[in-house]
Backbone as CSV, one residue per row, in Angstrom:
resi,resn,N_x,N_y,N_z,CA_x,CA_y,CA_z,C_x,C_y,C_z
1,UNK,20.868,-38.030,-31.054,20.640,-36.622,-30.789,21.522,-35.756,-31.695
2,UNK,22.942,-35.929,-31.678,23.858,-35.200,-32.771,23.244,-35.413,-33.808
3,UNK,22.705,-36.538,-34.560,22.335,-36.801,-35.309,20.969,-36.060,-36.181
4,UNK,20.427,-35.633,-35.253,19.073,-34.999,-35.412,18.961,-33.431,-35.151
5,UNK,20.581,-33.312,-35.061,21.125,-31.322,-34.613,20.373,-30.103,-35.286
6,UNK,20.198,-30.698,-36.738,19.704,-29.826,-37.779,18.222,-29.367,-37.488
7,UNK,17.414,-30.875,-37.544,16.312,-30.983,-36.864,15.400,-29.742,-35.705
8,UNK,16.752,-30.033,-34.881,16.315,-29.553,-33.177,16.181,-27.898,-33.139
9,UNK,17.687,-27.726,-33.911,17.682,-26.150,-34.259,16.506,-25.516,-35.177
10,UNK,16.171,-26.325,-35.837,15.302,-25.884,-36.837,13.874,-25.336,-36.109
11,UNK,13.804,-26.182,-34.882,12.167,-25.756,-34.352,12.842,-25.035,-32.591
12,UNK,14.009,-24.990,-32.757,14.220,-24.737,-31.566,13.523,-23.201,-31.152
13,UNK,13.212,-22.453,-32.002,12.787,-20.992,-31.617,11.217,-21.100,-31.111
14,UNK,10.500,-22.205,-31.522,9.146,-22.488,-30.656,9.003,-22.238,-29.133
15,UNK,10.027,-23.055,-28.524,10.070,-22.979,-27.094,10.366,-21.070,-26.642
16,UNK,11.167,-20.724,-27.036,11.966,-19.683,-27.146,11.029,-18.712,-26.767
17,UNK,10.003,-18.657,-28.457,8.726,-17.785,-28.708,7.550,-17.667,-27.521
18,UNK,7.392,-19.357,-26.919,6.750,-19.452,-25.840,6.967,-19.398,-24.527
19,UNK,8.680,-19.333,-24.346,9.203,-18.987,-22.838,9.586,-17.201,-22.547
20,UNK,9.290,-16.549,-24.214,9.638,-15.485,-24.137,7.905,-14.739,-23.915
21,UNK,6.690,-15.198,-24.757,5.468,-14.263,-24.567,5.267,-14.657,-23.049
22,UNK,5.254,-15.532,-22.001,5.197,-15.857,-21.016,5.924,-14.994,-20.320
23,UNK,6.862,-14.783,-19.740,7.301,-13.813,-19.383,7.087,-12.314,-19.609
24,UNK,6.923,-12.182,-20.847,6.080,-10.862,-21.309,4.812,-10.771,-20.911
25,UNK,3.711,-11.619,-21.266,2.715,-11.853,-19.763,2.969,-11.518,-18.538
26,UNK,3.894,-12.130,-18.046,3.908,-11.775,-16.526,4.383,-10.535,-16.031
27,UNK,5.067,-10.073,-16.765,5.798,-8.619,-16.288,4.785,-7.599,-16.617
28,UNK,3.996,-7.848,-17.626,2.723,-6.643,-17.959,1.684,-7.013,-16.508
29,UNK,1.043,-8.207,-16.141,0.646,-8.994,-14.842,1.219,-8.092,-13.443
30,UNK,2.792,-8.036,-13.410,2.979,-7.456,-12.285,2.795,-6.392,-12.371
31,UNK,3.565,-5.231,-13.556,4.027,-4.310,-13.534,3.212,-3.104,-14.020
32,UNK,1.782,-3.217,-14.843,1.400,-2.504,-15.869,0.643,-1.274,-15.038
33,UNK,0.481,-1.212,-13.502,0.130,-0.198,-12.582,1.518,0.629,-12.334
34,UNK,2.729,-0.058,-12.400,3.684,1.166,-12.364,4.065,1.617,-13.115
35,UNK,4.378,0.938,-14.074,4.325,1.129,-15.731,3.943,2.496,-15.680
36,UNK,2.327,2.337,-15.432,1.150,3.450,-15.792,1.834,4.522,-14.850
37,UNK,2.040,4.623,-13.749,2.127,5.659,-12.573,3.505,6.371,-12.995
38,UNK,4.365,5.521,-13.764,5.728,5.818,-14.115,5.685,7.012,-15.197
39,UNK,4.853,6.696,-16.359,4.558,7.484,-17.528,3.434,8.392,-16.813
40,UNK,2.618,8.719,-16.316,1.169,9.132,-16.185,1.074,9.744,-14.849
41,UNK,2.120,9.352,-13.885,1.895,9.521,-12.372,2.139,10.622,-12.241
42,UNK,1.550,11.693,-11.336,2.079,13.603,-10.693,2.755,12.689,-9.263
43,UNK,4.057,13.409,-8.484,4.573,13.408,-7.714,3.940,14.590,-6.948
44,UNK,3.710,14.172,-5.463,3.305,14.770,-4.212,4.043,14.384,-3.076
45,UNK,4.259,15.245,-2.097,4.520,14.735,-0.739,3.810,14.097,-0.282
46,UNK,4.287,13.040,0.497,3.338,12.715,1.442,3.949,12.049,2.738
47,UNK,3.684,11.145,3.577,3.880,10.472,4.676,3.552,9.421,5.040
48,UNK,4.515,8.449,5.847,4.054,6.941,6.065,3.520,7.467,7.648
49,UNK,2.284,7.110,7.644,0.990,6.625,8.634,1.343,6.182,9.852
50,UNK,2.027,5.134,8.688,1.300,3.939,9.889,2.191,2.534,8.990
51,UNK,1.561,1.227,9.700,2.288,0.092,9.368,1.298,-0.986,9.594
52,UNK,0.959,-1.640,8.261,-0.379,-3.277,8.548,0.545,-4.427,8.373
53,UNK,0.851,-5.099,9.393,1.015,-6.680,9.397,0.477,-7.160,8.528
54,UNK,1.067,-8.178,7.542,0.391,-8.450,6.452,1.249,-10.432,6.506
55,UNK,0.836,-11.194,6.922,1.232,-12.799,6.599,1.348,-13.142,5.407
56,UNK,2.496,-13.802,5.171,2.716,-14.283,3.767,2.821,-16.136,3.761
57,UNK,2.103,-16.592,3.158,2.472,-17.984,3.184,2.655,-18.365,1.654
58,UNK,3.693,-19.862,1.888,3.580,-20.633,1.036,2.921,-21.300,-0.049
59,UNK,2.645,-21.392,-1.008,1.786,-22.222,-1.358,1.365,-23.687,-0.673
60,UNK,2.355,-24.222,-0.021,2.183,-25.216,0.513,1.539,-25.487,1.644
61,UNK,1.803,-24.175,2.434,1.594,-23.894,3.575,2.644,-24.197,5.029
62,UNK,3.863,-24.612,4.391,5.034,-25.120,5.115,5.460,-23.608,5.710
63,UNK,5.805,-22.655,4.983,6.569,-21.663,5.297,5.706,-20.308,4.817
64,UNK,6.151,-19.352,6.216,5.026,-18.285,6.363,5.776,-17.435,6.865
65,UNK,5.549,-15.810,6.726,6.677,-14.777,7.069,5.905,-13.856,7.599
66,UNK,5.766,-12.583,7.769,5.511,-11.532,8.287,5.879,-10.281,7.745
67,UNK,5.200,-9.505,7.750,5.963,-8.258,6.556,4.899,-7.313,7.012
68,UNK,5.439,-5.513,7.006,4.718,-4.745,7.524,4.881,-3.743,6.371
69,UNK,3.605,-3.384,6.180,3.288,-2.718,4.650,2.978,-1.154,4.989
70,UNK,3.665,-0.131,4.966,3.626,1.029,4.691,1.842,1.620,4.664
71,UNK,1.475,2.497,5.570,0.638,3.135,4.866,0.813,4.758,4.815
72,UNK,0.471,5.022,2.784,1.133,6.155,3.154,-0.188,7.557,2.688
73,UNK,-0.100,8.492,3.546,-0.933,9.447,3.481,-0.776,10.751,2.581
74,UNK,-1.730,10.991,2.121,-0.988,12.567,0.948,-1.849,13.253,0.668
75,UNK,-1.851,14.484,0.157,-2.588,15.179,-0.178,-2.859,16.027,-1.455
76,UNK,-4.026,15.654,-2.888,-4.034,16.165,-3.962,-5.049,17.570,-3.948
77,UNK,-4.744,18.089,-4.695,-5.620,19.281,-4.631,-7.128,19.451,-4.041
78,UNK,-7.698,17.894,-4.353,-9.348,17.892,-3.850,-9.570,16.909,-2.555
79,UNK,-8.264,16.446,-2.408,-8.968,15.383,-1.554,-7.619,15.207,-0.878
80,UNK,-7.842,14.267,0.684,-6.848,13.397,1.435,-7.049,12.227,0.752
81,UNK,-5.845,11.382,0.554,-5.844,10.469,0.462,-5.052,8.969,1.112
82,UNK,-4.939,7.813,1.254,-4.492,6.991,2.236,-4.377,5.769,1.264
83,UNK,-3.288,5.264,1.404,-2.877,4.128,0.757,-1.905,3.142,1.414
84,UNK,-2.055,1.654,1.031,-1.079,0.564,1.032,0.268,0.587,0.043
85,UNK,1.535,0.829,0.180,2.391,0.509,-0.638,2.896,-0.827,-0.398
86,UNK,3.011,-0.926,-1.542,3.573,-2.684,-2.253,4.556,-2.865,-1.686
87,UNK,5.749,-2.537,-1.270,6.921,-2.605,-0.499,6.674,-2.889,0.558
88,UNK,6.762,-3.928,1.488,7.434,-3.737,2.691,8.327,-3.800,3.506
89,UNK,8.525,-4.277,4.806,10.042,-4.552,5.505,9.710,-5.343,6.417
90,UNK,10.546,-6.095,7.082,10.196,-7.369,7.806,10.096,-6.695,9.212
91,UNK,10.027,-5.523,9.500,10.058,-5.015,10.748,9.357,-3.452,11.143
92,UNK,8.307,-3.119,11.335,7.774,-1.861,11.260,8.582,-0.735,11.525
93,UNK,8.745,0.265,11.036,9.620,1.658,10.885,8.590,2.468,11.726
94,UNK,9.487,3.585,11.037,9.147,4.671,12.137,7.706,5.636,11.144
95,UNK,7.071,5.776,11.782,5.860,6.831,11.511,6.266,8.143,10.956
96,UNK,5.548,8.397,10.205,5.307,10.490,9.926,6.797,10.338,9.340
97,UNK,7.351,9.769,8.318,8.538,10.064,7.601,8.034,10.582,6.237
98,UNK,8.903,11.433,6.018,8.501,11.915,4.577,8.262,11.416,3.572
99,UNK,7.953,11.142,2.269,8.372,10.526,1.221,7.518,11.427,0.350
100,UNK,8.018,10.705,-0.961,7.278,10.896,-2.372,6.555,10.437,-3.080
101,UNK,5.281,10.582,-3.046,4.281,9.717,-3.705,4.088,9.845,-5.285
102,UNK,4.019,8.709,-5.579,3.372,8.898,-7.469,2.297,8.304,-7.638
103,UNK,1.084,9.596,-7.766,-0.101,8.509,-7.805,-0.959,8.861,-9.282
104,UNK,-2.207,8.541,-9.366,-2.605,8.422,-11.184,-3.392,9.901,-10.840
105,UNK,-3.708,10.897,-11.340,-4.170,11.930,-11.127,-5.657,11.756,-11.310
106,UNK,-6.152,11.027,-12.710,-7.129,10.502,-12.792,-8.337,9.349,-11.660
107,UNK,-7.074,9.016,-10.548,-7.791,7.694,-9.619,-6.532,8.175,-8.248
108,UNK,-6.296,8.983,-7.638,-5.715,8.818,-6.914,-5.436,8.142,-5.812
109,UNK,-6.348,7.051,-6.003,-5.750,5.668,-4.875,-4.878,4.862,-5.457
110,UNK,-4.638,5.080,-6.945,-3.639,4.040,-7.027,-2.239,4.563,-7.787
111,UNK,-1.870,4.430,-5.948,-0.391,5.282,-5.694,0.738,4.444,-5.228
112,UNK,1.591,4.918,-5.328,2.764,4.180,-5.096,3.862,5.071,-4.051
113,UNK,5.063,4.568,-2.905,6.013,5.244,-2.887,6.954,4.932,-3.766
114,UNK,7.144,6.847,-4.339,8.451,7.016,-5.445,9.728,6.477,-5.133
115,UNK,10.430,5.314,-5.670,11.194,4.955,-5.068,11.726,4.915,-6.506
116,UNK,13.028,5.814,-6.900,13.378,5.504,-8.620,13.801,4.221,-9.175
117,UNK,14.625,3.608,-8.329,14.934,2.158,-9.078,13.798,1.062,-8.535
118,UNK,13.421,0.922,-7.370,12.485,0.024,-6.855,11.178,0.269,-8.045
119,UNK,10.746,1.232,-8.778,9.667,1.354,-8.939,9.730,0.415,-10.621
120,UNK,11.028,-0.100,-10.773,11.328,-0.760,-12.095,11.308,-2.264,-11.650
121,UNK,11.335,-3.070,-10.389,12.066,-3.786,-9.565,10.398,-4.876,-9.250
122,UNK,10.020,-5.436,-9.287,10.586,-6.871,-10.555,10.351,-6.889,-11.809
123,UNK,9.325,-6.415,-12.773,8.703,-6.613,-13.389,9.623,-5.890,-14.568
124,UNK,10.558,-5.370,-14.929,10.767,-4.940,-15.791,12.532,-5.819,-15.982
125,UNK,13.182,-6.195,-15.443,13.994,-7.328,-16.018,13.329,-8.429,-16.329
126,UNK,12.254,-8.851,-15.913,11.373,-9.808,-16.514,10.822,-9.523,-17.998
127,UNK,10.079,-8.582,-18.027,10.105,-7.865,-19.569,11.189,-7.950,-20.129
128,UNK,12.507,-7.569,-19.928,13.965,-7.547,-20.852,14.164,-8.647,-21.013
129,UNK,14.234,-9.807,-20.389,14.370,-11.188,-20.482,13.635,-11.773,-21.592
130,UNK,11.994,-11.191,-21.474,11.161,-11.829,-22.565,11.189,-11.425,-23.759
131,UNK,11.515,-9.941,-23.712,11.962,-9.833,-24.945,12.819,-10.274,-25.887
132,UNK,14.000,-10.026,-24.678,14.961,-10.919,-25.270,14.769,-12.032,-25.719
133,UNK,14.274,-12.888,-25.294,13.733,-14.788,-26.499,12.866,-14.104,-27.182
134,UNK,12.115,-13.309,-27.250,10.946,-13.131,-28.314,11.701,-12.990,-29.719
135,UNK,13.015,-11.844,-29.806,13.621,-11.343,-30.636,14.368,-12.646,-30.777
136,UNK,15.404,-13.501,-30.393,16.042,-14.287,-30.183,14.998,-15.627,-31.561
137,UNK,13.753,-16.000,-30.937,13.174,-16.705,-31.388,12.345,-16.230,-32.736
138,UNK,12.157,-14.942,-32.776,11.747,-14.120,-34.309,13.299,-14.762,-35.003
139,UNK,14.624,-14.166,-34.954,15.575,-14.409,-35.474,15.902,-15.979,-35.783
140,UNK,15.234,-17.078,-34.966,15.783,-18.337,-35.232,14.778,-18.817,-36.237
141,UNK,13.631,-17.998,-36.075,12.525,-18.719,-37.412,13.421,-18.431,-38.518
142,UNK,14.041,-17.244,-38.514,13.987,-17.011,-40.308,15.400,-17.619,-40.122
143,UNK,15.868,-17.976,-39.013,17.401,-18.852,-40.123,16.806,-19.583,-40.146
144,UNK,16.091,-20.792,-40.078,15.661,-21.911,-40.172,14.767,-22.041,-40.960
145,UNK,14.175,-20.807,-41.786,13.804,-20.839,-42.880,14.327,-20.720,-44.094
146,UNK,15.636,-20.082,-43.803,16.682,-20.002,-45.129,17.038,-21.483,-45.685
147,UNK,17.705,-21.855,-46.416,17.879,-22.884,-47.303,19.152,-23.464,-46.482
148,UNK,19.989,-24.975,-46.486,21.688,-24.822,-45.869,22.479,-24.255,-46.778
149,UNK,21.869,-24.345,-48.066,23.157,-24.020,-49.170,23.775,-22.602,-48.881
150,UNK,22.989,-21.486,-48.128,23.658,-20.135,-48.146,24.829,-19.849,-47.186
């Protein structure tokens, strides 16, 4: 293996390139609706509803949870509108609380509660991560394309 060091480094940015667009996949996968609502979204008042039991299982089917998903109500210039937020809490809250909605002006069902750091929360350290090997693995091609003599 020492033996073959030169070797390993030399193609090591392959994996890199492919553990980094993967992740960049997935964070566009989770994130590219808040993304959008983040750049594109109008802020409105609005109010949590109500609360849907929502079961979560395993892939396996061993282990299964419970989670109560926000529904939150608002109002845009033409219309009422009523939505599921992505967040929930393992225990239903209280009704008719205020909040801040960010929804697409163009489609206003697909809204979110404004929550400033949650609304970055997963999908965008996943992006920084992938970038990070993408750049990481751009940079290891071209040393490993340079010559040893330099």
């Amino acid at each position: 293996m020492t033996g073959n060091k030169a070797k390993i480094l030399r193609y090591a940015w392959i994996p890199q390139v492919l553990a980094g667009l993967f992740l960049l996949g997935l964070s566009y996968f989770m994130g590219h609706a808040h993304f959008h609502l983040i750049r594109e979204g109008v802020r409105a008042p609005g109010r949590i509803a109500g609360y849907r039991q929502q079961n979560f299982r395993s892939s396996s089917g061993s282990f299964s949870s419970t989670g109560y998903m926000p529904i939150v109500e608002f109002h845009t210039n033409e219309r009422f509108v009523q939505f599921q937020d992505w967040l929930g809490t393992s225990i239903a809250g209280s009704k008719n609380v205020p909040v801040i909605v960010l929804y697409d002006p163009a489609n206003p069902a697909v809204a979110m509660i404004d929550r400033p750091l949650w609304n970055w929360i997963p999908w965008a350290p996943i992006f920084a991560v992938g970038l990070l090997l993408v750049l990481s693995a751009i940079n290891g091609f071209f040393r490993s394309q340079r010559s040893p003599e330099m």
